[in-house]
N, C-alpha and C positions, 0 to 999 in steps of 0.2 A: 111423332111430329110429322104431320105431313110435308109432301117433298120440296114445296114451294115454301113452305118456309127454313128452309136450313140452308144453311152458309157455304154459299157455293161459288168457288174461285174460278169467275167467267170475265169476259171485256163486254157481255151483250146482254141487253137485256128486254122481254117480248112484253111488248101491254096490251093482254088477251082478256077475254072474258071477266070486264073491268078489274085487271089487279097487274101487278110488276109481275113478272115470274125471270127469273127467280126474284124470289123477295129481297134476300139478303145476298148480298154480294162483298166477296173479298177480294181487292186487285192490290200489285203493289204499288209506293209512290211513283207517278210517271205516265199512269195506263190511262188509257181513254179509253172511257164509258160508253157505248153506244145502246141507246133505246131504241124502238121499233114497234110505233105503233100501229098493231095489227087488229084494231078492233073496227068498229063501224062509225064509231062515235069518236068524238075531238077527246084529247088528254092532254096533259101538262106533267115537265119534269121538275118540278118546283122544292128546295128547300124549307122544311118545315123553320117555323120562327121567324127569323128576322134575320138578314145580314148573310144567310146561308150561299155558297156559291152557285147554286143550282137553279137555273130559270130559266125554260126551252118557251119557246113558242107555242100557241096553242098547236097541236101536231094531230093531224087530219090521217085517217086511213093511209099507211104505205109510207107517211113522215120519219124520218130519225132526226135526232136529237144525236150529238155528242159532247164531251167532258172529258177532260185530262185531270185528274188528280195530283197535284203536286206536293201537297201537306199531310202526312198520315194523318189520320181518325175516323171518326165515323159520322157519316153524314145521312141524316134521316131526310124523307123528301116525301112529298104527295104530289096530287093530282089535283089543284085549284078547281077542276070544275066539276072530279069525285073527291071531296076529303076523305072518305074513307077508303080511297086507295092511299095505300101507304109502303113502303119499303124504305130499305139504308143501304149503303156502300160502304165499308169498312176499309180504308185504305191502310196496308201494314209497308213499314220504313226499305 
């Protein structure tokens, strides 16, 4: 499995060479999330589906995004203007 995709208990996380890195992320309930987007191009931290808690701004070169997790589970999320970026947050009790 490459290293961006494994589940890796961080608060941060880098949107590089269009993708989340790390991908998956485990925090516990409480933590806040911060993204950081380091690419050239705009990106979004958006909740896949409907109803999801996660919806940053479009976020320009050098932008961060934060999120407090308060409810365990797992929360999958893309990028509205790459669908195919995609990662999740895994919030454990």
């Amino acid at each position: 499995m490459p290293p961006s995709a494994a589940t890796v208990a961080v608060d941060s996380v880098s949107i590089k060479d269009f993708a989340y890195a790390p991908a998956k992320v485990t925090v516990k309930a409480g933590a806040t999330v911060t993204w950081r987007n380091e690419d050239q191009d705009p990106h979004t931290v958006t909740s896949s589906g409907t109803g999801g808690p996660l919806k940053s701004p479009t976020l320009n070169t050098g932008d961060t995004f934060r999120f407090t997790f308060i409810t365990p589970g797992t929360y999958e999320y893309l990028c509205t203007i790459h669908p195919f970026m995609t990662a999740s947050v895994t919030v454990t009790p």
